[in-house]
C-alpha positions as CSV (number, residue, x, y, z in Angstrom):
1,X,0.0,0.0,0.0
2,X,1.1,3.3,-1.1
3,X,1.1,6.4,1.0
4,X,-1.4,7.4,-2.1
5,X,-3.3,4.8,-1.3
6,X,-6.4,4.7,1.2
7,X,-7.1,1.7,3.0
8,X,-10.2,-0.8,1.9
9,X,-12.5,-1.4,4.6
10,X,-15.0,-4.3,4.9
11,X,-18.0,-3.0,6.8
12,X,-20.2,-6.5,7.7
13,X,-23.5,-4.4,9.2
14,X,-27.3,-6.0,8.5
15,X,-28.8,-2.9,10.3
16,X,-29.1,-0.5,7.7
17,X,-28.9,2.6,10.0
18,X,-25.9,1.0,11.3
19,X,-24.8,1.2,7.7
20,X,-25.5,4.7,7.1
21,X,-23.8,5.7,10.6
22,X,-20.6,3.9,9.5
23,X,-20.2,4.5,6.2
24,X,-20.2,8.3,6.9
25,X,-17.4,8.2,9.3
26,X,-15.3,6.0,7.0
27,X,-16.1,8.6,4.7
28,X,-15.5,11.5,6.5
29,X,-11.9,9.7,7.9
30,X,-11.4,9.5,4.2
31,X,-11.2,5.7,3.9
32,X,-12.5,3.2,1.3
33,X,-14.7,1.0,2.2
34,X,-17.2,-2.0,1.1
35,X,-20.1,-3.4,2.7
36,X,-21.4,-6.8,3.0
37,X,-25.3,-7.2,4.7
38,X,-24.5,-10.5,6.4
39,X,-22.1,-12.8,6.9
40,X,-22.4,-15.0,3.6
41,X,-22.2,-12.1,1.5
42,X,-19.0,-11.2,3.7
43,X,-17.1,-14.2,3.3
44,X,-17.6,-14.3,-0.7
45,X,-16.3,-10.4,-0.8
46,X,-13.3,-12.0,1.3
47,X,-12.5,-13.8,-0.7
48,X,-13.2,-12.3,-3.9
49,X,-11.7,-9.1,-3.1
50,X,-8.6,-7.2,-1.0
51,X,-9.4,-5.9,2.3
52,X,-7.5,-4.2,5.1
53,X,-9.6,-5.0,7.9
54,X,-12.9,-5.7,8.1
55,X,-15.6,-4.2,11.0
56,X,-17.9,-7.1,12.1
57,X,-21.7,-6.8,13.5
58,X,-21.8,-9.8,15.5
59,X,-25.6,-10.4,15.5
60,X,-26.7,-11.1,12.3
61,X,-29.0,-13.4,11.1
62,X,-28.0,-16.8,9.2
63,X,-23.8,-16.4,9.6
64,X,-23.1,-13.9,13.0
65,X,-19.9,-11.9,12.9
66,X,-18.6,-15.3,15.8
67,X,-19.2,-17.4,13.0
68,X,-18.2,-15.7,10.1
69,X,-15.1,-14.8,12.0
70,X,-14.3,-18.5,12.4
71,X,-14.4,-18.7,9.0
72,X,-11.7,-16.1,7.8
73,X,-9.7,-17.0,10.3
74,X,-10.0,-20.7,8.7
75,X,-9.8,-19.3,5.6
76,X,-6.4,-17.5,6.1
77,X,-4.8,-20.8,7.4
78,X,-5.6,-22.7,4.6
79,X,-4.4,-20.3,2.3
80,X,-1.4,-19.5,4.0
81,X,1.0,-19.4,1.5
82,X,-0.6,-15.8,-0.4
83,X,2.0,-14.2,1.5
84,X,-1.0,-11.8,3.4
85,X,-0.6,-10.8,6.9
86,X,-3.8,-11.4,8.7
87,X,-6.9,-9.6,8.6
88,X,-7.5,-7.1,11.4
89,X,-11.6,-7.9,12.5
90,X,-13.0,-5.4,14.7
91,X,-16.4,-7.0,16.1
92,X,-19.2,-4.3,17.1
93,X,-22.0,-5.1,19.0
94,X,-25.1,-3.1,20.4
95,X,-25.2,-4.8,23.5
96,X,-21.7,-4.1,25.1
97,X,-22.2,-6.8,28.2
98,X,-19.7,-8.0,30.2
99,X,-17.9,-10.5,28.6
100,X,-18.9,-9.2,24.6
101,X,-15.0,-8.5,24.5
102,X,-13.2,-11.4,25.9
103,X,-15.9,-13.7,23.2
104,X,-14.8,-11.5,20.5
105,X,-11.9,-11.8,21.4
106,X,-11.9,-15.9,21.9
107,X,-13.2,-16.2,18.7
108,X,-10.6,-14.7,16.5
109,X,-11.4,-11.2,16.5
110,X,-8.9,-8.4,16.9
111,X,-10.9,-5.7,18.8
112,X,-14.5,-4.6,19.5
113,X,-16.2,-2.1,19.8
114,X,-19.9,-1.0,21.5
115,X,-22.9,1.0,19.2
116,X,-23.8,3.7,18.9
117,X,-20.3,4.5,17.8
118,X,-18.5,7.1,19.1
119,X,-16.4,8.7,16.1
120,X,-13.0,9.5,18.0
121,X,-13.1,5.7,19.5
122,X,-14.1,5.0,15.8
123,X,-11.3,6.4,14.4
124,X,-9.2,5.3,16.8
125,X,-9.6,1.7,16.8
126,X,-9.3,1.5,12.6
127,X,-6.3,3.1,13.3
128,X,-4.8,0.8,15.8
129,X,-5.1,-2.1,13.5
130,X,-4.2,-0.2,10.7
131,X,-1.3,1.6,11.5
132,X,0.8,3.4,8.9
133,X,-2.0,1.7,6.2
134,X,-4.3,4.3,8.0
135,X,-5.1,6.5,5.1
C-alpha cells in the first residue's frame, strides 16, 4: 500500500442505520470501504476481493460476525501461503455486556467495539489495526 493509497474497509453491518452511521465516518476519515449485509455475503467479498480489515456486526441473522469470524480466520490458514498478513476484524455489538469482548476476542477477533459509535473511539480503533495503512 502506497502512502497514495487509502485503506479498503469491509464494513459487515445488517442494520441499515448502522450502515448509514458507518459509512459516513469512514467517509469522513477519508477511507475506502465495502459493505457486505451479512455474513455469507461477507465471506464471498473476502474472498473475492482485498481488504485491510474488516468491521464485524456480530448479531446477524444466518452467519453472525462469531461465526463468520471463524471462518476467515480458517480461511487465512488454509491459504497461508498468499503471502498476506492477517486480517485485522474489529467485532461491534449493540449490546456491550460484560464478557462481549473477551468472546470477540476468543473467537478470532482483533478488537471490538460498543454501538452507537463514538467517532474518536471509531477512528481510533481502525487506526490501531491499521497503523501506517491508516489512510
Amino acid at each position: 500500500m502506497t502512502e497514495d493509497t487509502k485503506a479498503h474497509i469491509l464494513l459487515v453491518e445488517d442494520y441499515k442505520a448502522n450502515v448509514l452511521v458507518a459509512t459516513a465516518l469512514l467517509e469522513e476519515f477519508g477511507y475506502q470501504y465495502s459493505v457486505a449485509y451479512n455474513g455469507q455475503e461477507a465471506l464471498h467479498k473476502i474472498k473475492s476481493l482485498s481488504f485491510d480489515l474488516i468491521l464485524m456486526d456480530v448479531q446477524m441473522p444466518g452467519i453472525d460476525g462469531f461465526e463468520a469470524t471463524h471462518f476467515v480466520r480458517e480461511w487465512e490458514k488454509e491459504n497461508n501461503n498468499t503471502g498476506k498478513k492477517r486480517l485485522p476484524i474489529i467485532g461491534m455489538t449493540a449490546h456491550a455486556l460484560s464478557g462481549d469482548r473477551e468472546r470477540c476476542l476468543a473467537v478470532g477477533m482483533d478488537d471490538y467495539l460498543a454501538k452507537p459509535y463514538n467517532p474518536d473511539e471509531f477512528k481510533s480503533k481502525i487506526e490501531k489495526h491499521l497503523g501506517k495503512q491508516a489512510i
